[in-house]
MARDREN-910936 format. One record per residue: residue number from 1; residue in one letter; x, y, z of N, C-alpha, C in turn. Coordinates in nm, 2 decimals. Layout:
<n NUM	res a	n.xx X	n.yy Y	n.zz Z	ca.xx X	ca.yy Y	ca.zz Z	c.xx X	c.yy Y	c.zz Z>
...
end
This chain:
<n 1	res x	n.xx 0.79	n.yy 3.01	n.zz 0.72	ca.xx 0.66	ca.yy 2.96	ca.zz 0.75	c.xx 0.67	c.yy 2.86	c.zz 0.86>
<n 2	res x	n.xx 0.60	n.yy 2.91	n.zz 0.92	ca.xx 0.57	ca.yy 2.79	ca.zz 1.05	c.xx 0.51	c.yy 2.64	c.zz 1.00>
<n 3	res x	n.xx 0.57	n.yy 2.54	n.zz 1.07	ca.xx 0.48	ca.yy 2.44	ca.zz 0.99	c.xx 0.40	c.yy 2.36	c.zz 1.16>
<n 4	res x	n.xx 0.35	n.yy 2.25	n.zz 1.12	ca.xx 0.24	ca.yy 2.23	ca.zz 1.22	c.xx 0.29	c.yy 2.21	c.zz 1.36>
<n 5	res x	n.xx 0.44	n.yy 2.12	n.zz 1.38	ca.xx 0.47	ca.yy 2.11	ca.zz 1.48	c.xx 0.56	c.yy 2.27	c.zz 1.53>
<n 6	res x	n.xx 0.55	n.yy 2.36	n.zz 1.51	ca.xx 0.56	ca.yy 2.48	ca.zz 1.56	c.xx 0.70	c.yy 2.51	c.zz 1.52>
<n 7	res x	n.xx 0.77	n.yy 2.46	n.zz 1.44	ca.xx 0.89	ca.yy 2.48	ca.zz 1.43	c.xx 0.89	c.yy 2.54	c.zz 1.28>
<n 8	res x	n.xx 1.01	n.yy 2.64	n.zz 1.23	ca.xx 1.05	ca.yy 2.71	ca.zz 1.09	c.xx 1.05	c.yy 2.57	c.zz 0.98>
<n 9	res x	n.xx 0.95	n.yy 2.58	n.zz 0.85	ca.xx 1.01	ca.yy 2.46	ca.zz 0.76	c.xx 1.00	c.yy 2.58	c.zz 0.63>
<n 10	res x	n.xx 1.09	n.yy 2.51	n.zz 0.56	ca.xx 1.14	ca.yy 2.60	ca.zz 0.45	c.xx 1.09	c.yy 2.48	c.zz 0.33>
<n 11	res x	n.xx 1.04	n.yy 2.56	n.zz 0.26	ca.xx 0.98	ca.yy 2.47	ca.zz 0.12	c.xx 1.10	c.yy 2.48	c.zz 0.01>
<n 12	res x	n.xx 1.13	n.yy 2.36	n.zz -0.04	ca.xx 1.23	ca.yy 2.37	ca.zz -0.21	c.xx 1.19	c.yy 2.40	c.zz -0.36>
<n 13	res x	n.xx 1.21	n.yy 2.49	n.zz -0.38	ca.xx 1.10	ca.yy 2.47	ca.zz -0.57	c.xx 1.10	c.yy 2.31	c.zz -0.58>
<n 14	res x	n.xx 1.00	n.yy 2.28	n.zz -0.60	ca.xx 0.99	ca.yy 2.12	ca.zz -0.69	c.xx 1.07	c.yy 2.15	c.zz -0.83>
<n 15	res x	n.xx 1.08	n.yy 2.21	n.zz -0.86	ca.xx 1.20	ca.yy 2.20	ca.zz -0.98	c.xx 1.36	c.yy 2.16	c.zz -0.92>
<n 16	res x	n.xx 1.40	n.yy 2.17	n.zz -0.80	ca.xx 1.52	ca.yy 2.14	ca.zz -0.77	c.xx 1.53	c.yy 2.05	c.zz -0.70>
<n 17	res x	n.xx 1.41	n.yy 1.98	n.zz -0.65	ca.xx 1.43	ca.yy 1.80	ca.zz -0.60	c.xx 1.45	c.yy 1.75	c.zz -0.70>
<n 18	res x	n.xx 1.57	n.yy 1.62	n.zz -0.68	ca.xx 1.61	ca.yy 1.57	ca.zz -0.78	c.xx 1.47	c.yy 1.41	c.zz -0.82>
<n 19	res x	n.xx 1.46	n.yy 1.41	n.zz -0.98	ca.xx 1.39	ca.yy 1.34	ca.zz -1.04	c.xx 1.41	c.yy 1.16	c.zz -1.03>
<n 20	res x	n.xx 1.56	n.yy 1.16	n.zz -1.03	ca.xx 1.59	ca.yy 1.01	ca.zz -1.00	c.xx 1.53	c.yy 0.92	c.zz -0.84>
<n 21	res x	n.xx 1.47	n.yy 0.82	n.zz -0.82	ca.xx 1.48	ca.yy 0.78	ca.zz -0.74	c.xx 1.58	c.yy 0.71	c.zz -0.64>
<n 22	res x	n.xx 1.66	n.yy 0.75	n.zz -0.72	ca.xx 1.81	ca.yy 0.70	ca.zz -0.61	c.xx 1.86	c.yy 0.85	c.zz -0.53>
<n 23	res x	n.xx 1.82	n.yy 0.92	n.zz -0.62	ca.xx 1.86	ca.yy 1.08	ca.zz -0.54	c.xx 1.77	c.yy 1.09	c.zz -0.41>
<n 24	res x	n.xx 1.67	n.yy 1.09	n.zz -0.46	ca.xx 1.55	ca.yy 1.15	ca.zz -0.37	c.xx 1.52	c.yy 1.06	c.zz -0.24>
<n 25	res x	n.xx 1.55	n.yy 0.95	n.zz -0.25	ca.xx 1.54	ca.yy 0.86	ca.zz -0.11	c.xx 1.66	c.yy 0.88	c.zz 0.03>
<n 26	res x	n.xx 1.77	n.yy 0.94	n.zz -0.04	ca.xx 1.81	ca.yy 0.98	ca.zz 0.07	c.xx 1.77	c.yy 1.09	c.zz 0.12>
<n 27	res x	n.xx 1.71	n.yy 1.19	n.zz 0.03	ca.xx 1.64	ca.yy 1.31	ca.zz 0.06	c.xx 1.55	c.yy 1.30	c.zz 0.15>
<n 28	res x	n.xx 1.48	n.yy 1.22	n.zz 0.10	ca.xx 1.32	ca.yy 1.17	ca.zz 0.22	c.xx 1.32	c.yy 1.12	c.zz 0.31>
<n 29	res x	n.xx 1.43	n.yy 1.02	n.zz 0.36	ca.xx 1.50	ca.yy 0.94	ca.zz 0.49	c.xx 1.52	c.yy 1.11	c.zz 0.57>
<n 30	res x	n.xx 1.61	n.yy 1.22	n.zz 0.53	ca.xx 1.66	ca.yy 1.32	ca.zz 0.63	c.xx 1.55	c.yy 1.36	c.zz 0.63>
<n 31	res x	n.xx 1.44	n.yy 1.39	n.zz 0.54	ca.xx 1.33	ca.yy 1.48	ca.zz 0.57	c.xx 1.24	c.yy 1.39	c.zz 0.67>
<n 32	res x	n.xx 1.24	n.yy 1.29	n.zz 0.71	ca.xx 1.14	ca.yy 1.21	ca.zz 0.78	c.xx 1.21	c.yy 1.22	c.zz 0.92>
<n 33	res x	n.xx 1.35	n.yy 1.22	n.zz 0.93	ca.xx 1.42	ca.yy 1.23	ca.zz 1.03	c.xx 1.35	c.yy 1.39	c.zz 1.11>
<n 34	res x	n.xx 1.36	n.yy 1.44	n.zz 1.05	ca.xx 1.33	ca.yy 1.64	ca.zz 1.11	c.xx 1.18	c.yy 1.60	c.zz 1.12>
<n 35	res x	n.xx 1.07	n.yy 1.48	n.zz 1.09	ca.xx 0.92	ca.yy 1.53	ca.zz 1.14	c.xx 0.88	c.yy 1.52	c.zz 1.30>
<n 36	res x	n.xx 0.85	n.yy 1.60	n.zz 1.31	ca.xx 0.76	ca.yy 1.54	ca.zz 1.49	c.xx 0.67	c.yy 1.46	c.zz 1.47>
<n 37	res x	n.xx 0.64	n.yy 1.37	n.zz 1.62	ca.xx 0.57	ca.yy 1.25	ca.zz 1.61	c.xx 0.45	c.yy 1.26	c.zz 1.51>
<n 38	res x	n.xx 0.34	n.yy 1.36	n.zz 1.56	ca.xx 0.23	ca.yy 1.41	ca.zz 1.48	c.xx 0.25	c.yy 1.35	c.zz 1.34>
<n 39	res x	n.xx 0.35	n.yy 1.48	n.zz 1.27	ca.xx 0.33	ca.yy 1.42	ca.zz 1.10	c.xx 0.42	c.yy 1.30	c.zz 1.10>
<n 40	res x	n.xx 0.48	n.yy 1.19	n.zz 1.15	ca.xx 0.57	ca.yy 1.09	ca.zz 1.12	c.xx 0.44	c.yy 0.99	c.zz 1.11>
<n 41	res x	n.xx 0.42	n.yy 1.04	n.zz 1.21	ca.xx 0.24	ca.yy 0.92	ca.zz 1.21	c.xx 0.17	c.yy 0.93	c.zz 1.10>
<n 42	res x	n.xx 0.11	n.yy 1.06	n.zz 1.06	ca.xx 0.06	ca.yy 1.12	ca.zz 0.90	c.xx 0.15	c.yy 1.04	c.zz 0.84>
<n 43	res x	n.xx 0.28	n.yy 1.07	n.zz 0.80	ca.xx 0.34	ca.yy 1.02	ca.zz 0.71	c.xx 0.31	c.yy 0.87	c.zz 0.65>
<n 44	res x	n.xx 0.31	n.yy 0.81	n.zz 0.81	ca.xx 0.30	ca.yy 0.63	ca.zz 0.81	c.xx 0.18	c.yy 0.60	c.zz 0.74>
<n 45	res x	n.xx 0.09	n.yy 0.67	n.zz 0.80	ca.xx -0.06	ca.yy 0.61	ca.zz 0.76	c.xx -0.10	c.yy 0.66	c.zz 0.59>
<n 46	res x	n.xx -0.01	n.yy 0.73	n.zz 0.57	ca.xx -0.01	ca.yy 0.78	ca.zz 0.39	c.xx 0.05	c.yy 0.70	c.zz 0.30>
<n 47	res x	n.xx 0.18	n.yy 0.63	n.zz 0.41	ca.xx 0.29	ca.yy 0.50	ca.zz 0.31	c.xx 0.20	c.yy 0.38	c.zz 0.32>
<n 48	res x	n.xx 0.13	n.yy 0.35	n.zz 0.41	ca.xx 0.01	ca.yy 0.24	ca.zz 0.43	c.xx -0.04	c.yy 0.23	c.zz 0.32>
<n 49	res x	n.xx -0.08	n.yy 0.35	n.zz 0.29	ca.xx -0.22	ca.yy 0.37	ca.zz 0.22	c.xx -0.18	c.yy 0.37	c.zz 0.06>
<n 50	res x	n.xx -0.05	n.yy 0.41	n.zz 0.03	ca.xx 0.01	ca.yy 0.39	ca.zz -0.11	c.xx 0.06	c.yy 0.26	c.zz -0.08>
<n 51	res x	n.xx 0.07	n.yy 0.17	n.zz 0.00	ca.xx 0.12	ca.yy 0.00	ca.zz -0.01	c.xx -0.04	c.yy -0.08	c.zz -0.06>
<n 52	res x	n.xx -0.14	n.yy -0.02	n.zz -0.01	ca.xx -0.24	ca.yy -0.12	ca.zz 0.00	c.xx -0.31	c.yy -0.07	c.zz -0.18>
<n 53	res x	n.xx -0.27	n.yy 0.05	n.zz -0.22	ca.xx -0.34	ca.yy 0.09	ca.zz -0.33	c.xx -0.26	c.yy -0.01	c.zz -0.44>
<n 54	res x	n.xx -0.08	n.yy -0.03	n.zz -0.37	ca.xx 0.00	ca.yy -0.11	ca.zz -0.50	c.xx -0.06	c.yy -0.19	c.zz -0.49>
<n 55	res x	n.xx -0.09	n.yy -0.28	n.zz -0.36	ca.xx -0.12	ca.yy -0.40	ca.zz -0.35	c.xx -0.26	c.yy -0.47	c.zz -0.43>
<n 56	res x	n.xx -0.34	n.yy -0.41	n.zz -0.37	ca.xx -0.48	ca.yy -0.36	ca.zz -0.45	c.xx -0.48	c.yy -0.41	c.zz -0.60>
<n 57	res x	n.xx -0.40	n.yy -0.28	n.zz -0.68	ca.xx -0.37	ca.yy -0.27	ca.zz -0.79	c.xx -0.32	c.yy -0.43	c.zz -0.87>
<n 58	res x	n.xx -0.19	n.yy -0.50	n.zz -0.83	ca.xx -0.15	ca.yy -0.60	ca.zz -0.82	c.xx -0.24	c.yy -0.71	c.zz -0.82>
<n 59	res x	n.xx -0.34	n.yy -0.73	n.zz -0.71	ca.xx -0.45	ca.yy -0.84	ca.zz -0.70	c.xx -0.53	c.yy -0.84	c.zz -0.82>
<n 60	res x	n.xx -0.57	n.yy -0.71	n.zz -0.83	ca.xx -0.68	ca.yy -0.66	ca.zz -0.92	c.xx -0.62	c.yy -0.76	c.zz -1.06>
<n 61	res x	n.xx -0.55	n.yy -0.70	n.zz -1.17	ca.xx -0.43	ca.yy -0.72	ca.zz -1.22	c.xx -0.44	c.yy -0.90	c.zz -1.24>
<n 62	res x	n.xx -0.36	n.yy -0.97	n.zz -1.10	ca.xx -0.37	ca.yy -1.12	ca.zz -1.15	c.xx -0.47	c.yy -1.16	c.zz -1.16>
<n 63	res x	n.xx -0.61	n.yy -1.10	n.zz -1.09	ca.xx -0.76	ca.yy -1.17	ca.zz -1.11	c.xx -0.77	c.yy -1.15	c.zz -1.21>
<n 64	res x	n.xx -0.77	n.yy -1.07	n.zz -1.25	ca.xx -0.81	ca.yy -1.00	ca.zz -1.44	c.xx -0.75	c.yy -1.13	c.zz -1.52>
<n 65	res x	n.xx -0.57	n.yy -1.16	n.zz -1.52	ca.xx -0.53	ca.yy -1.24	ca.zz -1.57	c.xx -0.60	c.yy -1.39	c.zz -1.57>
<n 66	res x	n.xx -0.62	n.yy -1.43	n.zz -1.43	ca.xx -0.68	ca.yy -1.57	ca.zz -1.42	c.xx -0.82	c.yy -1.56	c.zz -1.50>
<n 67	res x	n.xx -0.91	n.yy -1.46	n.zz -1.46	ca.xx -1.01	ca.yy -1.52	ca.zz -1.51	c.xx -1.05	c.yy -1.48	c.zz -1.65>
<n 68	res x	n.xx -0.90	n.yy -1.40	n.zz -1.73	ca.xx -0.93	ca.yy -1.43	ca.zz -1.88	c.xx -0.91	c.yy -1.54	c.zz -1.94>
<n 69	res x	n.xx -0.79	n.yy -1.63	n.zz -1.83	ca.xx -0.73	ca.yy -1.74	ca.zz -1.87	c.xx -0.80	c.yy -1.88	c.zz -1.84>
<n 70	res x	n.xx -0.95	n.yy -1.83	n.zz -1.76	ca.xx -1.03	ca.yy -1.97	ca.zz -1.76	c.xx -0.99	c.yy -1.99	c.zz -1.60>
<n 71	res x	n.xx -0.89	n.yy -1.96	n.zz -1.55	ca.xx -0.88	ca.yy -2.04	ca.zz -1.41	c.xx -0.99	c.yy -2.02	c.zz -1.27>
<n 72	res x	n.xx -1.05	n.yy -1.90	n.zz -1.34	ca.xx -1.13	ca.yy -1.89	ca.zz -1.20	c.xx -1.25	c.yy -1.94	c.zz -1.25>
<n 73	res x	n.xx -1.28	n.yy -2.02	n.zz -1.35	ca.xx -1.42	ca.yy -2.09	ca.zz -1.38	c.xx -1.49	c.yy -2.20	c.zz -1.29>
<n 74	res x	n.xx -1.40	n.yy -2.25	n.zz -1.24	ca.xx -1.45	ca.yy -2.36	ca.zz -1.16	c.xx -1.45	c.yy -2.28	c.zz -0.96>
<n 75	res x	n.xx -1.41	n.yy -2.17	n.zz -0.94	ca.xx -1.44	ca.yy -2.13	ca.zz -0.77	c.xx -1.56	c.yy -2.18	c.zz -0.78>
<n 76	res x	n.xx -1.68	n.yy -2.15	n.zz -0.80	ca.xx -1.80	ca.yy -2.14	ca.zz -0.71	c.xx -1.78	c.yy -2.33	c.zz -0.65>
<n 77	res x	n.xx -1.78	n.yy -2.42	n.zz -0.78	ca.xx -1.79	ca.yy -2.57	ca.zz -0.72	c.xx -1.63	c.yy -2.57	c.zz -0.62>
<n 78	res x	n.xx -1.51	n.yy -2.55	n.zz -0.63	ca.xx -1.42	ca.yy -2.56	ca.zz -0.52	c.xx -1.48	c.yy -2.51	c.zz -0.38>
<n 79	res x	n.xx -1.54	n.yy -2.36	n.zz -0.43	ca.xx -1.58	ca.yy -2.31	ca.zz -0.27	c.xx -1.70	c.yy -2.38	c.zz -0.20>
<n 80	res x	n.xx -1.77	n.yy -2.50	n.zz -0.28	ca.xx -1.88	ca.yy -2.57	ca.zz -0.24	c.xx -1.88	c.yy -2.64	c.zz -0.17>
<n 81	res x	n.xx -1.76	n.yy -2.72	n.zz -0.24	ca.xx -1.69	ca.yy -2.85	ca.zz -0.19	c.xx -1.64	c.yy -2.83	c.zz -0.08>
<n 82	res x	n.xx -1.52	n.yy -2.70	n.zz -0.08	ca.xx -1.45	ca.yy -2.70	ca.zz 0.08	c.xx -1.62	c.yy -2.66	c.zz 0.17>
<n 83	res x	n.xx -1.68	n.yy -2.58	n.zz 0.16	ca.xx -1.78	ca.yy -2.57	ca.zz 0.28	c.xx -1.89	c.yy -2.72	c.zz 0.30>
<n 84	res x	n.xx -1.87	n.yy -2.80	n.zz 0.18	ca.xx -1.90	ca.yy -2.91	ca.zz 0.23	c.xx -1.84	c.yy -3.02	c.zz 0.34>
<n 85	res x	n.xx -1.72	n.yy -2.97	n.zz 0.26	ca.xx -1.62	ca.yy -3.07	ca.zz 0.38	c.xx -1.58	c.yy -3.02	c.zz 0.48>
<n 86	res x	n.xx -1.58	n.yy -2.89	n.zz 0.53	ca.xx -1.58	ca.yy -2.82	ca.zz 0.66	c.xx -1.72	c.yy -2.86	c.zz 0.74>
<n 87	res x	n.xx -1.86	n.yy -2.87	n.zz 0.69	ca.xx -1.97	ca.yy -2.88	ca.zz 0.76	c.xx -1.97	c.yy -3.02	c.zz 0.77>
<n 88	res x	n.xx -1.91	n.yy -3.12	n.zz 0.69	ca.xx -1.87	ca.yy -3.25	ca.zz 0.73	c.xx -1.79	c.yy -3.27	c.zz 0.85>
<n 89	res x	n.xx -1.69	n.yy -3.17	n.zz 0.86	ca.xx -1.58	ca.yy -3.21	ca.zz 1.02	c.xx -1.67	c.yy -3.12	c.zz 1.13>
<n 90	res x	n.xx -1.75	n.yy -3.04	n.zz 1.12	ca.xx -1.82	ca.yy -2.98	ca.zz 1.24	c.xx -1.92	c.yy -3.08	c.zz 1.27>
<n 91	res x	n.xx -1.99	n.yy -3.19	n.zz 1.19	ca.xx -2.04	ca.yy -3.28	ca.zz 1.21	c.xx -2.01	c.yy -3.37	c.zz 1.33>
<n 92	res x	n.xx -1.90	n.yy -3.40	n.zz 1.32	ca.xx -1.77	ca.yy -3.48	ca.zz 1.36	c.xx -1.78	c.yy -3.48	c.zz 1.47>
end
């Protein structure tokens, strides 16, 4: 099968990539090595997009934490305060 950058790519059963993460990273380092620019770019903007989803996920997660734990009760008066005292030094 031809794949997009015009060159022969040969597919593996997904049953014989290996399951551990320590196998398969070296596997994906040579496979990223053989992409043309086209899909390396694809590739990037897809690792992006799984960083921002962990990241995402993560935020989500500690907000949940804080504000069962009471800590985000008092933002609205902190964020009052700082935009008071910012419109206090534009005063200035």
């Amino acid at each position: 099968m031809l794949g997009a950058c015009g060159k022969l790519q040969t597919m593996s059963p997904l049953s014989a990539l290996p399951i551990d993460p320590k196998e398969l990273r070296p596997l994906l380092h040579a496979e990223v090595d053989k992409l043309c620019d086209e899909n390396l770019l694809l590739l990037h903007r897809v690792a992006m997009e799984l960083e921002l989803d962990e990241v995402t996920e993560r935020l989500d997660a500690g907000f949940d934490e804080d504000r069962a734990a009471g800590k985000l009760a008092r933002l609205p008066d902190i964020i009052r305060d700082a935009r008071a005292s910012l419109r206090a030094r534009q005063v200035l």
